[in-house]
C-alpha positions in Angstrom: 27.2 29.2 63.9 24.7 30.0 67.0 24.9 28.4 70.4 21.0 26.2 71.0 19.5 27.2 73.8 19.0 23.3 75.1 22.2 22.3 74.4 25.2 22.3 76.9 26.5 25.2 77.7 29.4 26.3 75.4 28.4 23.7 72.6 28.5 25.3 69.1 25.7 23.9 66.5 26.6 23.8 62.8 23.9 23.6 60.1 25.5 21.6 56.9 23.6 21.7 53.5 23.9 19.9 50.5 23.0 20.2 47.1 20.1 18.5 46.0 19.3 17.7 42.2 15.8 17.4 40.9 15.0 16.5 37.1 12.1 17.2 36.0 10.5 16.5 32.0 9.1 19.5 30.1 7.1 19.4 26.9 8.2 21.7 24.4 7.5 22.1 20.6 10.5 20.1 18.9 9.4 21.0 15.2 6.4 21.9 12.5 5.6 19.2 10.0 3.4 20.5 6.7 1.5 17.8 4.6 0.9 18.4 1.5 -0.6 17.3 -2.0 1.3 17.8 -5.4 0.6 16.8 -9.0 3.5 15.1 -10.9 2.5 15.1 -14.6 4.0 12.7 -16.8 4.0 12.1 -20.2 2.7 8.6 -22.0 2.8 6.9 -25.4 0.8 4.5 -26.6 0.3 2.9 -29.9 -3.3 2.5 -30.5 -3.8 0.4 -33.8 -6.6 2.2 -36.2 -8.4 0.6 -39.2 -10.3 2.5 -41.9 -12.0 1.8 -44.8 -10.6 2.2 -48.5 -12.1 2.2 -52.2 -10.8 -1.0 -53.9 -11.6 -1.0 -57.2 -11.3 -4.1 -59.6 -11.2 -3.8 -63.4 -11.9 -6.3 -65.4 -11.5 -6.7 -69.6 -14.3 -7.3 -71.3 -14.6 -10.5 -73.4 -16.2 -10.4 -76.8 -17.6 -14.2 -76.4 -20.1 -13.4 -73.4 -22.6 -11.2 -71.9 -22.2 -8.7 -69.5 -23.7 -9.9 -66.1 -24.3 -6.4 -64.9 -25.9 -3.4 -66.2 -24.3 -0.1 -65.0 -26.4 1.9 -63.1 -27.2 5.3 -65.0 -27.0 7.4 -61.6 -23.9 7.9 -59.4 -23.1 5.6 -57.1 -22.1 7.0 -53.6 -20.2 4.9 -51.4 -19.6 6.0 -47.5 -16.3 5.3 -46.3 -15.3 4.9 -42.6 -12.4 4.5 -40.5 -11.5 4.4 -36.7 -10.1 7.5 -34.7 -8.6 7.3 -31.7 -10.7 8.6 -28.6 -9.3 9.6 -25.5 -10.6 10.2 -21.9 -8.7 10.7 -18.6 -10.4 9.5 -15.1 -8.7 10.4 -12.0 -9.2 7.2 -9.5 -7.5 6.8 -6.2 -4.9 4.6 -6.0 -3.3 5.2 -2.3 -4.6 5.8 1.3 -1.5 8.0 3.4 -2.0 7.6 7.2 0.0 10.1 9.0 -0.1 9.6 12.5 1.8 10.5 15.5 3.8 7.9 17.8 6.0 8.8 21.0 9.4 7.4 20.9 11.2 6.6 24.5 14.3 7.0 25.2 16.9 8.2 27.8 19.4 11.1 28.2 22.3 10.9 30.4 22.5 14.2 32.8 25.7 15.0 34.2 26.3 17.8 36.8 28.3 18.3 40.1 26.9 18.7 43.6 28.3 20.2 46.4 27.9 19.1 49.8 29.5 20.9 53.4 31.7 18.8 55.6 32.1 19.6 58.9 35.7 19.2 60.7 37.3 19.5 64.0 40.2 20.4 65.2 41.7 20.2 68.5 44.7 22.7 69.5 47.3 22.0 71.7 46.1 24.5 74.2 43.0 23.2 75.9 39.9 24.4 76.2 40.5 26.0 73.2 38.8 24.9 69.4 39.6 25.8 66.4 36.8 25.5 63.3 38.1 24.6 60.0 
């Protein structure tokens, strides 16, 4: 306490303070997120039906009453034979854009917190001309 110069003489000035609370936002890294790529193999049947080609040969008796309608042939005969095999080829095609993007969320956090704040108070004594601070 300290007497003002312009005030009346013998008047005491008090200065009171109070706390004040200020909230400000800060921006801090909340967590690292890695994006990656991974191959999952997998493992797949599938029944492919084949054909190939087989020597069928048909005997026949011979009959005493007719002619024979062919004449053998006095070299070898060579027959190619074929048949299907299965044939396999794996493509890679893209089946699936990802978009990763970022998006800010609001919300609100409830701040709780005591703050203090100086009364003044005055108290007269019996005796007078006399004050008492309290």
């Amino acid at each position: 306490m300290s007497p003002r110069a312009d005030s009346t003489p013998g008047a005491v000035e008090v200065v009171l303070s109070a706390e004040q609370l200020s909230v400000e936002v800060e921006r801090v890294p909340a967590e690292r997120v890695r994006i990656s790529k991974r191959i999952v193999e997998e493992l797949r049947t599938v029944q492919v039906p084949l054909r190939r080609e087989e020597l069928v040969i048909t005997r026949e008796p011979l009959s005493s009453s007719g002619p024979l309608s062919r004449t053998a042939p006095a070299e070898e005969l060579v027959l190619v034979l074929h048949e299907e095999v299965p044939v396999v080829s794996v493509t890679t095609q893209a089946y699936e854009r990802v978009t990763v993007s970022v998006e800010t969320v609001h919300g609100e956090e409830v701040l709780r917190t005591k703050l203090r704040t100086e009364h003044a108070s005055v108290t007269v004594s019996e005796e007078p001309g006399a004050l008492h601070r309290s």
